[in-house]
Every structure is written in C-alpha cells, then in structure tokens.
C-alpha positions as CSV (number, residue, x, y, z in Angstrom):
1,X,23.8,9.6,5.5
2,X,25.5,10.5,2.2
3,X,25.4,14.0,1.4
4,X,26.3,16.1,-1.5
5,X,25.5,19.4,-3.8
6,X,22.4,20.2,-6.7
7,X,25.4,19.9,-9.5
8,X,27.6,17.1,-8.3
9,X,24.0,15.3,-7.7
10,X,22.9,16.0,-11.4
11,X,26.3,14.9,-12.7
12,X,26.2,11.4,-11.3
13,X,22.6,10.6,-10.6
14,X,22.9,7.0,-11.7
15,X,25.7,6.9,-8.9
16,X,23.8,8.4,-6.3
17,X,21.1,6.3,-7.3
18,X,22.4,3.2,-6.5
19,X,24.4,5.1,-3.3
20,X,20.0,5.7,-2.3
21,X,19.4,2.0,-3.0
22,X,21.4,1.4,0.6
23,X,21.5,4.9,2.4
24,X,20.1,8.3,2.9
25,X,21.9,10.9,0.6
26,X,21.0,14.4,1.5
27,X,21.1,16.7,-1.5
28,X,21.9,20.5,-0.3
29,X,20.2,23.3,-2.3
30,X,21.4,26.8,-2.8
31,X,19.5,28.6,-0.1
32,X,20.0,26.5,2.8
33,X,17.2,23.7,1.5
34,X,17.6,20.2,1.0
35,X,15.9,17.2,-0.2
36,X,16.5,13.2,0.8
37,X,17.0,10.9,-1.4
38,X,16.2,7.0,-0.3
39,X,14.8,4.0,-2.0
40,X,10.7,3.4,-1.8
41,X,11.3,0.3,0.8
42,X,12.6,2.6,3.3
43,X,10.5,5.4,3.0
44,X,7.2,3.1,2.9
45,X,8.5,1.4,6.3
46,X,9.3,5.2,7.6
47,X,5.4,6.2,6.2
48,X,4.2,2.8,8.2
49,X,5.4,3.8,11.5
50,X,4.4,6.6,11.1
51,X,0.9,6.2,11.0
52,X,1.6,3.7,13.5
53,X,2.8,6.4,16.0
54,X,0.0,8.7,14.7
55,X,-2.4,6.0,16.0
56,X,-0.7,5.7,19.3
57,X,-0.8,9.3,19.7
58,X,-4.5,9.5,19.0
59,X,-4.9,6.7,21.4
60,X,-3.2,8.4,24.2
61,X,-4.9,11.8,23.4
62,X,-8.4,9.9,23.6
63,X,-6.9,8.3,27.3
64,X,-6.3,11.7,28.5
65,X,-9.5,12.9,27.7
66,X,-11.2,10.3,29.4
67,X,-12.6,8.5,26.3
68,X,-11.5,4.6,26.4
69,X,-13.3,1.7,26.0
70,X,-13.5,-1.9,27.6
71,X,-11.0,-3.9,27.5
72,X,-12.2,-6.2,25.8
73,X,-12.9,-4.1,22.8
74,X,-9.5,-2.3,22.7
75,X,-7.9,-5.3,21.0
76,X,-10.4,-4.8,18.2
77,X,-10.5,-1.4,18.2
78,X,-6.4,-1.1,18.0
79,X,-6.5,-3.7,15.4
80,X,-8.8,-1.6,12.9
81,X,-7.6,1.4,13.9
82,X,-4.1,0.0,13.0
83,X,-4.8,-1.5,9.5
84,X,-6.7,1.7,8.7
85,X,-3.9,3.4,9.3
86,X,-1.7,1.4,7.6
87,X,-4.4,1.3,4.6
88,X,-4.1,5.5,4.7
89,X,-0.1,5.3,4.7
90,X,0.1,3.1,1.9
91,X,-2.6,4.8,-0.6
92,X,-0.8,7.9,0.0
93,X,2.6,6.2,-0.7
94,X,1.3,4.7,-4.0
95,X,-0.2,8.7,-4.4
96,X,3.2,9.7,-3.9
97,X,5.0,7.5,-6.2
98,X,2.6,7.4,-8.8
C-alpha cells in the first residue's frame, strides 16, 4: 500500500491515479483520518466477498440457533441466498459509484 498526504495527493492526482489503477494508496488527513484510494475492480471484488462472508456468517448464526434445513435444500438455499447477496453488493456498488 502507497501512502501519502491531503496536499501532495491534490498536487499529483493524475499520478496517484494511475499509482490506484494497481495498488491501494492511503491518503492521510490532518486529524489522524484517512481515506483509500483503489480502482472500482478491486473494491467490487472486496464488496463481493463481502457479502459472501456476510452470507456465511448468517448461515452459521442460523446453525447455532438450531435453524437448518435438509440437505437437500441447502444447495438451493445457499445458491439464492448467494446471488442475492451478490445482487445487494453490486446495486449498492453501482449506488456508490454512481
């Protein structure tokens, strides 16, 4: 991960532009904040597995509680469960974007 300040960001943005096209730059604020910088493929595959793990998570949590289904209707049930996950991460990424 590239990193670098507000002003030196704002001088060269076209450079750390293309520096975002293959990397992470971190951009550190006055006051201790910071913001990433990366390009829209990686942050849609980072949004994706998310909601992936978001779905495993709810999976186990349902396990734990005692509510699970046949076998025979988990492939199913993970499969829309999965693509409306996946559905959910990608209309908020286009949200996002704009």
């Amino acid at each position: 991960m590239e990193s670098t300040g507000g002003t030196e960001f704002r001088a060269n943005l076209k450079e750390w532009l293309d520096v975002a096209d293959t990397e992470v730059v971190k951009v550190n604020r006055p006051g201790g904040k910071s913001v990433v910088v990366l390009n829209a493929e990686t942050y849609e595959s980072i949004m994706l597995e998310l909601a992936e793990l978001r779905g495993i998570h709810k999976g186990l949590l349902a396990a734990s509680e005692g509510r699970v289904v046949r076998g025979v209707d988990v492939g199913k049930s993970l499969s829309e469960t999965m693509s409306k996950a996946k559905a959910s991460a990608r209309a908020k990424y286009k949200k996002d974007v704009g």
